[in-house]
N, CA, C and O atoms as CSV, one atom per row, in Angstrom:
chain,resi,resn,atom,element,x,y,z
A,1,UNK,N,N,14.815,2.791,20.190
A,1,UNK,CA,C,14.278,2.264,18.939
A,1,UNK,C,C,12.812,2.657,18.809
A,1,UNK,O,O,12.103,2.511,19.804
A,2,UNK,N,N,12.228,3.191,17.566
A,2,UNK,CA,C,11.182,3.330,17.482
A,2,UNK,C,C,10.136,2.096,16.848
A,2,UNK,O,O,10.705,1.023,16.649
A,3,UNK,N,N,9.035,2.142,16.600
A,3,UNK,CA,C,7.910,0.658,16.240
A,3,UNK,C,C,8.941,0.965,14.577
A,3,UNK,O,O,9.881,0.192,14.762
A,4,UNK,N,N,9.087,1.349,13.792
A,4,UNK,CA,C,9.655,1.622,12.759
A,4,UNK,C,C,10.752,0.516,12.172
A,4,UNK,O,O,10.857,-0.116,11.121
A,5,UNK,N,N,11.579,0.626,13.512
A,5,UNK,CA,C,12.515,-0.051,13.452
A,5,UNK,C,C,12.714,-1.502,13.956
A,5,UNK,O,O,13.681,-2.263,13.912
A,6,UNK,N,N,11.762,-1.589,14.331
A,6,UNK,CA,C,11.359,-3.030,15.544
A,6,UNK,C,C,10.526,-4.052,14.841
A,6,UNK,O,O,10.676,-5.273,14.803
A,7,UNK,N,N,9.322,-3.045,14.115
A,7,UNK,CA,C,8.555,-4.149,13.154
A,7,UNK,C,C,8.401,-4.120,12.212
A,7,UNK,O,O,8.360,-3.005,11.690
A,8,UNK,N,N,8.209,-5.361,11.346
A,8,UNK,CA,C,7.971,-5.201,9.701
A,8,UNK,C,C,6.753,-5.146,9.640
A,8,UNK,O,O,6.276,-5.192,8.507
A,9,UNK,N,N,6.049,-5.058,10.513
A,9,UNK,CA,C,4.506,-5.014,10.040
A,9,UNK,C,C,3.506,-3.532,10.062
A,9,UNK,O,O,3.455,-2.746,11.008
A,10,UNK,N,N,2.838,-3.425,8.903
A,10,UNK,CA,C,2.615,-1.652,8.849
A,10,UNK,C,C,0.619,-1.510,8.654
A,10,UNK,O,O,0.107,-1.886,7.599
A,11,UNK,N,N,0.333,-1.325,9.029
A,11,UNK,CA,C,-1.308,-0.801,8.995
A,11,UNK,C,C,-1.293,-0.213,8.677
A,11,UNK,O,O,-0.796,0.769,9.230
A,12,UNK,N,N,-1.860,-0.145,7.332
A,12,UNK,CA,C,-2.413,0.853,5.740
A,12,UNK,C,C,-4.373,1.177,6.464
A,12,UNK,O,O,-5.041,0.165,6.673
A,13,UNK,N,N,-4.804,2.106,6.651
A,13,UNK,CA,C,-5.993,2.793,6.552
A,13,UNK,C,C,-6.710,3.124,5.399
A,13,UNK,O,O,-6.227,4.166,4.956
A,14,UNK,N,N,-7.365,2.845,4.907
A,14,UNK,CA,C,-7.984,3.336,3.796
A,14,UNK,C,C,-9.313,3.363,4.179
A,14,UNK,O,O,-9.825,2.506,4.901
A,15,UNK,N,N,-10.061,4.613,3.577
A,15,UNK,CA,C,-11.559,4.566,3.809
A,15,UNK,C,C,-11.967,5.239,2.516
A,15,UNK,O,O,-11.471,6.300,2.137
A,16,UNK,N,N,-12.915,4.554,1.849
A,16,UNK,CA,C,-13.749,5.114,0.481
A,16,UNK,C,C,-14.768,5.361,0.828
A,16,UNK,O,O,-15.085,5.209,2.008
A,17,UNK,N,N,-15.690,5.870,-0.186
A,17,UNK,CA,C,-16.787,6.513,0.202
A,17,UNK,C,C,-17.450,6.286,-1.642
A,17,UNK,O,O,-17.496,7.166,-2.502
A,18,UNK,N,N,-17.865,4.891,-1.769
A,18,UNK,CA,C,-18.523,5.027,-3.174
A,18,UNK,C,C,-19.706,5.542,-3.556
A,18,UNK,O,O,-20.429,5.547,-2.560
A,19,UNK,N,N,-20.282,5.986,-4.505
A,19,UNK,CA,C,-21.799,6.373,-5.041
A,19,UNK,C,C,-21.452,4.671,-6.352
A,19,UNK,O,O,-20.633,4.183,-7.132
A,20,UNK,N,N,-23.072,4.431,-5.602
A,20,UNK,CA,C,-23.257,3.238,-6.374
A,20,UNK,C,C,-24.383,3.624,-7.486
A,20,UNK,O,O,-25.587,3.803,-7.299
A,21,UNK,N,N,-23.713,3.693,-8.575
A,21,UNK,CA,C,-24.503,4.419,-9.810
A,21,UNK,C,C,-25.721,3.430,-10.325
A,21,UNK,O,O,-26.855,3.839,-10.573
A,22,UNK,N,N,-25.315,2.131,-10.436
A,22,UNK,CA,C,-25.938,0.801,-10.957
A,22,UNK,C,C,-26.071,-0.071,-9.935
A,22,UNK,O,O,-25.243,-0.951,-9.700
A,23,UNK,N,N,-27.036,0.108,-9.324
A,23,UNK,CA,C,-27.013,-1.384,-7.797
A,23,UNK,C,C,-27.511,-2.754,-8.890
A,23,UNK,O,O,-27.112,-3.866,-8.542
A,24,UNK,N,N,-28.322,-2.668,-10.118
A,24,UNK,CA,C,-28.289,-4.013,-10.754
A,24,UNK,C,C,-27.253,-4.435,-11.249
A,24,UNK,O,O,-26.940,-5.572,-10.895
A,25,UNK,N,N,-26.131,-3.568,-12.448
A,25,UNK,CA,C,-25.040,-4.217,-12.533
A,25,UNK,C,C,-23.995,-4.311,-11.302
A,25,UNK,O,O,-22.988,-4.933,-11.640
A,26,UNK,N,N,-23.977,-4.002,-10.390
A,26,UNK,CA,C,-23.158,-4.275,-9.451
A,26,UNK,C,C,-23.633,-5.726,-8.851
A,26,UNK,O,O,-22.910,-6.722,-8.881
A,27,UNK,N,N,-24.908,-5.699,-8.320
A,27,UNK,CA,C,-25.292,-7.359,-8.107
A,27,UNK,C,C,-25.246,-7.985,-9.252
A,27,UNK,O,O,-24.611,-9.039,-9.208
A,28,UNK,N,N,-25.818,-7.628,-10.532
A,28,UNK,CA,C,-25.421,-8.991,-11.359
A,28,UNK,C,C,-23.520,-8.925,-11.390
A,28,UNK,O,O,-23.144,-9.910,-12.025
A,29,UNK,N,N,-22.456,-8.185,-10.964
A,29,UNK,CA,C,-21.112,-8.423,-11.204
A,29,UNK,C,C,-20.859,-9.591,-9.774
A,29,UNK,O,O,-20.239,-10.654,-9.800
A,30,UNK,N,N,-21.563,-8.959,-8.617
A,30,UNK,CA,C,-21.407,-9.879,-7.353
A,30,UNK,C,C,-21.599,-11.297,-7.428
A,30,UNK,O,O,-20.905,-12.208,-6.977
A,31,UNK,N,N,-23.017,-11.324,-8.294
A,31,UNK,CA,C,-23.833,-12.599,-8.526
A,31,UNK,C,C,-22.557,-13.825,-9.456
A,31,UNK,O,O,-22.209,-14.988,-9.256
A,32,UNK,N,N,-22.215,-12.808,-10.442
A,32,UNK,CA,C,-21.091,-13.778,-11.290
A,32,UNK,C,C,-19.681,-14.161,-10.696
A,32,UNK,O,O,-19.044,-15.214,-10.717
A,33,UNK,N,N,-19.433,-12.929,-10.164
A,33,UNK,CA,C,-18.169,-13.958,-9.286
A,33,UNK,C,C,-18.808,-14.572,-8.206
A,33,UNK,O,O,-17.904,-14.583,-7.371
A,34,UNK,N,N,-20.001,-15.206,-7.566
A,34,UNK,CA,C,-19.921,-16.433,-7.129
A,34,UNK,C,C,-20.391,-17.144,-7.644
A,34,UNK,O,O,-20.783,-18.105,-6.983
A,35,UNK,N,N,-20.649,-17.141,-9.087
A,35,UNK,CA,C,-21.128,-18.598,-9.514
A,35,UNK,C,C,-19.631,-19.050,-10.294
A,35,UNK,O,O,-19.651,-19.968,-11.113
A,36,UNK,N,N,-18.391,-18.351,-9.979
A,36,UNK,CA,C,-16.948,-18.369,-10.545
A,36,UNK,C,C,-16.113,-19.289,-9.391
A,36,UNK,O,O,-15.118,-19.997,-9.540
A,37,UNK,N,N,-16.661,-19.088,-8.566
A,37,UNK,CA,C,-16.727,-19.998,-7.255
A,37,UNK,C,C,-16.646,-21.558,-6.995
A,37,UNK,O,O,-17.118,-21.891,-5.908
A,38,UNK,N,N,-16.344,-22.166,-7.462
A,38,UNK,CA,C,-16.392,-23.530,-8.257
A,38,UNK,C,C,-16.460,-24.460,-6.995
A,38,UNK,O,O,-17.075,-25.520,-7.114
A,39,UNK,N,N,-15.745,-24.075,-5.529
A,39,UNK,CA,C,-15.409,-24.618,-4.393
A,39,UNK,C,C,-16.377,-24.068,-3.589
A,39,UNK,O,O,-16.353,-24.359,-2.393
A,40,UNK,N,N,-16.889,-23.621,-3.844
A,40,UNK,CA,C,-18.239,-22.613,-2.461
A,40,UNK,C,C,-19.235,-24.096,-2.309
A,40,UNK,O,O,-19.543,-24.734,-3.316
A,41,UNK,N,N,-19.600,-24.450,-1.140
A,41,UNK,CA,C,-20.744,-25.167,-0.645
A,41,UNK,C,C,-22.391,-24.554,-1.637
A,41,UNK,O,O,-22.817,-23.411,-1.800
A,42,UNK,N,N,-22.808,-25.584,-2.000
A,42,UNK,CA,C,-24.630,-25.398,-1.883
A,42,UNK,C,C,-24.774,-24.427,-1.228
A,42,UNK,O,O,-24.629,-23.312,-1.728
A,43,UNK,N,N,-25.120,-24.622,0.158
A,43,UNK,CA,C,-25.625,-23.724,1.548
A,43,UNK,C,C,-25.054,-22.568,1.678
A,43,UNK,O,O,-25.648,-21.644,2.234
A,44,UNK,N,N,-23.551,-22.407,1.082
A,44,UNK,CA,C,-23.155,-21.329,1.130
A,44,UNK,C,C,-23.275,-19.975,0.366
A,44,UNK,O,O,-23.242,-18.808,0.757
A,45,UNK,N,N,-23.451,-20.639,-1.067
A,45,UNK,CA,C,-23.588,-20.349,-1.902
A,45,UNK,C,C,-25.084,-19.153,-2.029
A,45,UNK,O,O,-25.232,-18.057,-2.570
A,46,UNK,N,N,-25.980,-20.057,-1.232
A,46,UNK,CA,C,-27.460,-19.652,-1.528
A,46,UNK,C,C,-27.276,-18.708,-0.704
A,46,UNK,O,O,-27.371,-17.560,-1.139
A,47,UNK,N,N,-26.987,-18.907,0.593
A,47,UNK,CA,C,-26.811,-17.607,1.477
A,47,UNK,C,C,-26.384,-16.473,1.139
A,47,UNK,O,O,-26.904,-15.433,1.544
A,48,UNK,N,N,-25.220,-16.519,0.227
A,48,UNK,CA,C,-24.418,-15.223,-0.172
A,48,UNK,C,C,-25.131,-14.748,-1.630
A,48,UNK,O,O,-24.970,-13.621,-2.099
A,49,UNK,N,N,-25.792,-15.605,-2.145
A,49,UNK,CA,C,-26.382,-14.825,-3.139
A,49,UNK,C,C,-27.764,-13.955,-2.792
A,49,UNK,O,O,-28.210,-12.951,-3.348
A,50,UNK,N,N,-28.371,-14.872,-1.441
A,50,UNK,CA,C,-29.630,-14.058,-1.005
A,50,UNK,C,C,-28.725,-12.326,-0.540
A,50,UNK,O,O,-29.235,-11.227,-0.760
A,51,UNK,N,N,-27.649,-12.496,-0.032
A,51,UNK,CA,C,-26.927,-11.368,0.520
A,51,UNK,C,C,-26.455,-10.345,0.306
A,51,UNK,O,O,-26.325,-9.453,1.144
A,52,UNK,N,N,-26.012,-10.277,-1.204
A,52,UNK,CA,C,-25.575,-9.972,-2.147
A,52,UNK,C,C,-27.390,-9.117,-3.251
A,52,UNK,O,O,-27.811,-8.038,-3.669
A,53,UNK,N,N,-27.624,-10.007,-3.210
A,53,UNK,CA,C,-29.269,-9.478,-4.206
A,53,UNK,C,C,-29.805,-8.583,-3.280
A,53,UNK,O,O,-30.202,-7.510,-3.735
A,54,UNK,N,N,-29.907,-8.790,-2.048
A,54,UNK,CA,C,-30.938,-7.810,-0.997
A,54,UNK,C,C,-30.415,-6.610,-0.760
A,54,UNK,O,O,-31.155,-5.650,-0.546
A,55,UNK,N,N,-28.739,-6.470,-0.766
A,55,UNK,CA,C,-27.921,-5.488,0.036
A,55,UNK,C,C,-26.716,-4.698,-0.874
A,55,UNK,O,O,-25.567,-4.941,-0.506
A,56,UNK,N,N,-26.866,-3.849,-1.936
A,56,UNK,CA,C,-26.091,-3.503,-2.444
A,56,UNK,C,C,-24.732,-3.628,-1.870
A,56,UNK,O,O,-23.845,-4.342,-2.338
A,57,UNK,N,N,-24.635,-2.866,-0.800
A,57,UNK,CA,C,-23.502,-2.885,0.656
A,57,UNK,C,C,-22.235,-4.370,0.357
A,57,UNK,O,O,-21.092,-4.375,-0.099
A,58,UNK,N,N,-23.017,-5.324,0.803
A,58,UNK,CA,C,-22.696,-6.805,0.424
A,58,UNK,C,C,-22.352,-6.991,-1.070
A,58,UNK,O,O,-21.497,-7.797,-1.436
A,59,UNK,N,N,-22.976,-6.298,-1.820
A,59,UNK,CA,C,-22.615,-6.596,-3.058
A,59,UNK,C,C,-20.759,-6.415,-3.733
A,59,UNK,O,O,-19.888,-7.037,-4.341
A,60,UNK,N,N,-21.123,-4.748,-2.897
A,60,UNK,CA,C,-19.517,-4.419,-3.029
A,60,UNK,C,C,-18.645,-5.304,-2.731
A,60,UNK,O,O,-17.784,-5.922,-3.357
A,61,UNK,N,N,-19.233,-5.245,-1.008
A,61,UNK,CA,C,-17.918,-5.963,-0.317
A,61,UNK,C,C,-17.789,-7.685,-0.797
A,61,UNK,O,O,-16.697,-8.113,-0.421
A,62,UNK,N,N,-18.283,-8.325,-1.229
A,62,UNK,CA,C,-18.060,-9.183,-2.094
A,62,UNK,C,C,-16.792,-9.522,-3.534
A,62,UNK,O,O,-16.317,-10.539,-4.039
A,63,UNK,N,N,-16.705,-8.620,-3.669
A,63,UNK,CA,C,-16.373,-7.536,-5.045
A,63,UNK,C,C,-14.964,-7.096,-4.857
A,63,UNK,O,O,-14.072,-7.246,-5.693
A,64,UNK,N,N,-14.864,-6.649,-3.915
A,64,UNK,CA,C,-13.641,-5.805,-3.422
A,64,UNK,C,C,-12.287,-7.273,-2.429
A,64,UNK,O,O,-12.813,-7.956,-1.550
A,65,UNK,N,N,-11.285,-7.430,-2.631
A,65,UNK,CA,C,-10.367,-7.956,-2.311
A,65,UNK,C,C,-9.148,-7.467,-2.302
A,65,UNK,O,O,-8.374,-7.685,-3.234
A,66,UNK,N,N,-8.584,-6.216,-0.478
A,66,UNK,CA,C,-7.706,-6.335,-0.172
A,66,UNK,C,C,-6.570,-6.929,-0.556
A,66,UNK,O,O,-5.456,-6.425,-0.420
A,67,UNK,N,N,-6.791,-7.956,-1.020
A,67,UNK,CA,C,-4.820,-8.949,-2.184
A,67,UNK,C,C,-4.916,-8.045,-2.708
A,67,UNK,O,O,-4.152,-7.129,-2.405
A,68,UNK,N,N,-5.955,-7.845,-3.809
A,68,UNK,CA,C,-5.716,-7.248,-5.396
A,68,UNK,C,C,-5.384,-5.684,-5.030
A,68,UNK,O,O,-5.363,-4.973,-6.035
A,69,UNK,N,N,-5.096,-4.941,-3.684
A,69,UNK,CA,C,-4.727,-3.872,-3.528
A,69,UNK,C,C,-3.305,-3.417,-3.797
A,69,UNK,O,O,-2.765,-2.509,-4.429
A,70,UNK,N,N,-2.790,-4.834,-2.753
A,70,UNK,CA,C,-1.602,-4.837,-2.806
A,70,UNK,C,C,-0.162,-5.932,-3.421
A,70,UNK,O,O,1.051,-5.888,-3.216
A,71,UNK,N,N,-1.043,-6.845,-4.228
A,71,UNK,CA,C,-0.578,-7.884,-4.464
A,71,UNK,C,C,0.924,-7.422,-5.764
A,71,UNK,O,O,1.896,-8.163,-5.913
A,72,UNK,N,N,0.790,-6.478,-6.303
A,72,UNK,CA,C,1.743,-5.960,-6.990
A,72,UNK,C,C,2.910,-4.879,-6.480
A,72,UNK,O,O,3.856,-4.316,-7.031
A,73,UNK,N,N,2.520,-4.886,-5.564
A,73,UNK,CA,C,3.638,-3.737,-4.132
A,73,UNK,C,C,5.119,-5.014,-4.303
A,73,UNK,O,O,5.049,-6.185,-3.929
A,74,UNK,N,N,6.390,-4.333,-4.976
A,74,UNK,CA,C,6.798,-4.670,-4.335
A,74,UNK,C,C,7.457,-5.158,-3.248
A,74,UNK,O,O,7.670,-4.158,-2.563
A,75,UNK,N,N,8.033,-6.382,-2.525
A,75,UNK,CA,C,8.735,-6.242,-1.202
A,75,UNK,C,C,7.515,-6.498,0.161
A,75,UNK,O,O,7.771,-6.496,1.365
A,76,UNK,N,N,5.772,-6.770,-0.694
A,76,UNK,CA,C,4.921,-7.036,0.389
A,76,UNK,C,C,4.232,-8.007,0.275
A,76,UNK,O,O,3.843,-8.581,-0.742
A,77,UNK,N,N,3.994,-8.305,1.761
A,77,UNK,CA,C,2.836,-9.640,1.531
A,77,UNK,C,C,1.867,-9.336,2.796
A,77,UNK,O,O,1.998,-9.089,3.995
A,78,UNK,N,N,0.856,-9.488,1.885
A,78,UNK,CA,C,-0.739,-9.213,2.725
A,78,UNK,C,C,-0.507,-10.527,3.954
A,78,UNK,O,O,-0.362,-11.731,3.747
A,79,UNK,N,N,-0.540,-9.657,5.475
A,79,UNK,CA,C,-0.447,-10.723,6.018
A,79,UNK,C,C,-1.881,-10.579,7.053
A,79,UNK,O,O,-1.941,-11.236,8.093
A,80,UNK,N,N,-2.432,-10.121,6.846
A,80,UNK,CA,C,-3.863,-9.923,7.467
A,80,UNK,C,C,-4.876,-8.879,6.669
A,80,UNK,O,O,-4.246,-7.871,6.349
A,81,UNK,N,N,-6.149,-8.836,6.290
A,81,UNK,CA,C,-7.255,-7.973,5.830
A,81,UNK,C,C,-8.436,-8.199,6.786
A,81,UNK,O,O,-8.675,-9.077,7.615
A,82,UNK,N,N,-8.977,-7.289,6.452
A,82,UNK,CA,C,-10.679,-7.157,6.935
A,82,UNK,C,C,-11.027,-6.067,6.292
A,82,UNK,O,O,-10.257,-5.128,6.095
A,83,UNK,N,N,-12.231,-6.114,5.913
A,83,UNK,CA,C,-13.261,-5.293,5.426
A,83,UNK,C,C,-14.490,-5.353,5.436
A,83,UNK,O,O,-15.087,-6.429,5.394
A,84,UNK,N,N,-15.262,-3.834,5.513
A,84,UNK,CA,C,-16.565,-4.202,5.508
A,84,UNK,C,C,-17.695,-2.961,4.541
A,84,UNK,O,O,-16.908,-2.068,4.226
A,85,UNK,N,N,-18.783,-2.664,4.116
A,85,UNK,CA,C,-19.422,-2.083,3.637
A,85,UNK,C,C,-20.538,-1.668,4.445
A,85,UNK,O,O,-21.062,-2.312,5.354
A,86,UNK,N,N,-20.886,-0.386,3.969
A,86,UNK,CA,C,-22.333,-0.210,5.090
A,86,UNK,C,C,-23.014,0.962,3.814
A,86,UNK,O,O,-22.283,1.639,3.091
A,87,UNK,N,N,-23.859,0.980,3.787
A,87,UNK,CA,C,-24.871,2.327,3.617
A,87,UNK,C,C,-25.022,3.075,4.376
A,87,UNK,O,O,-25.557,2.853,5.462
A,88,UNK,N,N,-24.398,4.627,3.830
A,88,UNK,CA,C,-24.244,5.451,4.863
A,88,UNK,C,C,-24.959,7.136,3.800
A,88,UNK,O,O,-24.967,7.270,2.576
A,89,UNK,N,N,-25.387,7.996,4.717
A,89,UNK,CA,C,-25.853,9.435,4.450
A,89,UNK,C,C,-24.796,10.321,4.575
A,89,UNK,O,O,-24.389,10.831,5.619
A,90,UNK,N,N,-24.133,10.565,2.799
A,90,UNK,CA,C,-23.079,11.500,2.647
A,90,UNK,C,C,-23.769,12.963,2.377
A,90,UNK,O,O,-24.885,13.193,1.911
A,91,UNK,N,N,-23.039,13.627,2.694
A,91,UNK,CA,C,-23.007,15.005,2.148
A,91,UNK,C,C,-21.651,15.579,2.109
A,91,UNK,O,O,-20.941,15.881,3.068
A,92,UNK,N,N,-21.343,15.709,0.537
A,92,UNK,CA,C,-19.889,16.344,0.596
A,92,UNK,C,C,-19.341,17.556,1.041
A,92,UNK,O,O,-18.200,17.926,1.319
A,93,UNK,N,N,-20.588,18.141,1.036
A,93,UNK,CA,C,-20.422,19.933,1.804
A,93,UNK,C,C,-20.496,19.960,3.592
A,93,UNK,O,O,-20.710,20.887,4.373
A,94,UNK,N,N,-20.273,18.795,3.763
A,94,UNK,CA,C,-20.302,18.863,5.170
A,94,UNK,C,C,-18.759,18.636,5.652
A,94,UNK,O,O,-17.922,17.958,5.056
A,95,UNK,N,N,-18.542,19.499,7.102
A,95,UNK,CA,C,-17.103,19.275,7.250
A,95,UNK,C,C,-17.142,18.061,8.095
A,95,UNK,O,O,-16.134,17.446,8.443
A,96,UNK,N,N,-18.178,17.793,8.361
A,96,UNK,CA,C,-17.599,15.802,8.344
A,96,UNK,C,C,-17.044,15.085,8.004
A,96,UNK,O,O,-16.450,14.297,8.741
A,97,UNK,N,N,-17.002,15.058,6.552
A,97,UNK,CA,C,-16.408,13.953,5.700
A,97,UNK,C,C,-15.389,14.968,4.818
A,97,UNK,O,O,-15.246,14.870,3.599
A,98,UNK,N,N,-14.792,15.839,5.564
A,98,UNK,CA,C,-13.211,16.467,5.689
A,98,UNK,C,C,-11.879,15.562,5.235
A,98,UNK,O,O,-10.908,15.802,5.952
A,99,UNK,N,N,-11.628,14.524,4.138
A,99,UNK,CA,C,-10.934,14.020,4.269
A,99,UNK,C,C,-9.706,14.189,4.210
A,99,UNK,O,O,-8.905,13.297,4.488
A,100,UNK,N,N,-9.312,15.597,3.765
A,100,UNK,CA,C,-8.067,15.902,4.659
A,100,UNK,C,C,-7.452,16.190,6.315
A,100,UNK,O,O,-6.345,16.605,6.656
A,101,UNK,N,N,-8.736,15.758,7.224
A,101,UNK,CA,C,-8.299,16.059,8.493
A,101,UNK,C,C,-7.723,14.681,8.846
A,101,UNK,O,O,-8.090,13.595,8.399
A,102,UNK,N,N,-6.812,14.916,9.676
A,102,UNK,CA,C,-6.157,13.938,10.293
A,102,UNK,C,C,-7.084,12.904,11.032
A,102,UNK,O,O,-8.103,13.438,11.468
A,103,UNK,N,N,-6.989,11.661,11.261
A,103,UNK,CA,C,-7.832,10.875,11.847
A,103,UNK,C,C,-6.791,10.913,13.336
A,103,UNK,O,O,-5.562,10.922,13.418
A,104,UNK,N,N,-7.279,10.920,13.837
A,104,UNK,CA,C,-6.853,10.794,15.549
A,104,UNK,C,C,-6.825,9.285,16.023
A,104,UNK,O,O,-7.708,8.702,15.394
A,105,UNK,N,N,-6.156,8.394,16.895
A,105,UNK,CA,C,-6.734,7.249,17.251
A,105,UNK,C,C,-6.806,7.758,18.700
A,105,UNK,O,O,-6.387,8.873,19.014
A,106,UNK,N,N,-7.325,6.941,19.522
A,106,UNK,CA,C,-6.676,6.657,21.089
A,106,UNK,C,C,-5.498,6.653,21.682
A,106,UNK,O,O,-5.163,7.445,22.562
A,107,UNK,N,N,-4.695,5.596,21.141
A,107,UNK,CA,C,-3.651,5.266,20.940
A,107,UNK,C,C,-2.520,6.911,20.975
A,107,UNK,O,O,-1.761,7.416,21.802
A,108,UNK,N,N,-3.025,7.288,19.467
A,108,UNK,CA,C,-2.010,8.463,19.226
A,108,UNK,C,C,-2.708,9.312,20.199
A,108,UNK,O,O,-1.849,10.117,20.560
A,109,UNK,N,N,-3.763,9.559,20.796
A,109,UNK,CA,C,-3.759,10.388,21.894
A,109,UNK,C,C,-2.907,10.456,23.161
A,109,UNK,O,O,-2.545,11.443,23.801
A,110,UNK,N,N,-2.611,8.764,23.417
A,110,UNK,CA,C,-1.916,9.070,24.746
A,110,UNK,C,C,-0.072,9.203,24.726
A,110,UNK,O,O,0.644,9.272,25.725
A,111,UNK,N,N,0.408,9.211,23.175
A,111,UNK,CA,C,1.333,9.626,22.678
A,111,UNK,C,C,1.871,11.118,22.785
A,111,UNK,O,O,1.111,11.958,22.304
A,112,UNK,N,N,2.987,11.556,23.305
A,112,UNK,CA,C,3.465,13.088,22.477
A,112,UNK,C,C,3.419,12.640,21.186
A,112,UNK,O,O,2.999,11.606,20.666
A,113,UNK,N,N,4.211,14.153,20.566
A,113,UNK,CA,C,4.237,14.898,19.716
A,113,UNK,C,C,5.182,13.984,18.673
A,113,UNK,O,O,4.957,13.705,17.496
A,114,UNK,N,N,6.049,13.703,19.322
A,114,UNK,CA,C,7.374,12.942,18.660
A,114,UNK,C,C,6.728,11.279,18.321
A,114,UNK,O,O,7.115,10.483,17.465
A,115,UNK,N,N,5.846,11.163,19.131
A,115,UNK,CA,C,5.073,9.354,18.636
A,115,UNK,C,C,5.771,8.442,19.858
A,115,UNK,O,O,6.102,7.349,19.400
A,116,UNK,N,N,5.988,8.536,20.831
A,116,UNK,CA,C,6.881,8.382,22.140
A,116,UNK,C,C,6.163,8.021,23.139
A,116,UNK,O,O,6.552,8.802,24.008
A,117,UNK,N,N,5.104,7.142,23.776
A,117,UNK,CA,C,4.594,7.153,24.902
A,117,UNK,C,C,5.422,7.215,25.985
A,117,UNK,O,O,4.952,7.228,27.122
């Protein structure tokens, strides 16, 4: 039997790479969905808006919700997410950010060919 057949559970990869055209309308969009927030603490509240105003990065990831990726798939249910944002130095002419090359893990390293440890 392969993991295929054994588990229902599947790890989707995704990696973007945004250009943030507007860092003010993006914090004022961050800023409004938490004042949409109706259940957020005081303390919490202030924290994530200092977080959000200082850090475009934060702004996104604020913004962005894993459900709304997949919440219309049928036959799935989000049973774990994480995400995160960073500011990073792109250059698209670099074969770095190759995103047709295969990502390698560890894992699939100590695998053959067939996916078979």
């Amino acid at each position: 039997m392969n993991i295929e057949e054994t588990s229902r559970f599947v790890r989707l990869r995704v990696e973007l790479v945004l250009e943030i055209e507007d860092p003010g309308a993006l914090t004022k969009a961050a800023l409004r969905r938490l004042a949409a927030e109706t259940d957020m603490p005081a303390d919490e509240r202030v924290h994530a808006e200092g977080a959000v105003t200082e850090d475009t990065a934060e702004a996104l990831a604020s913004l962005i919700d894993p459900f709304d990726l997949v919440s219309e798939v049928p036959g799935v249910d989000l049973a774990q997410a994480s995400w995160s944002s960073e500011p990073i130095d792109y250059d698209p002419d670099s074969p770095d950010w190759d995103l047709d090359e295969d990502d390698v893990d560890e894992d699939d390293e100590d695998e053959g060919a067939d996916g078979v440890s």
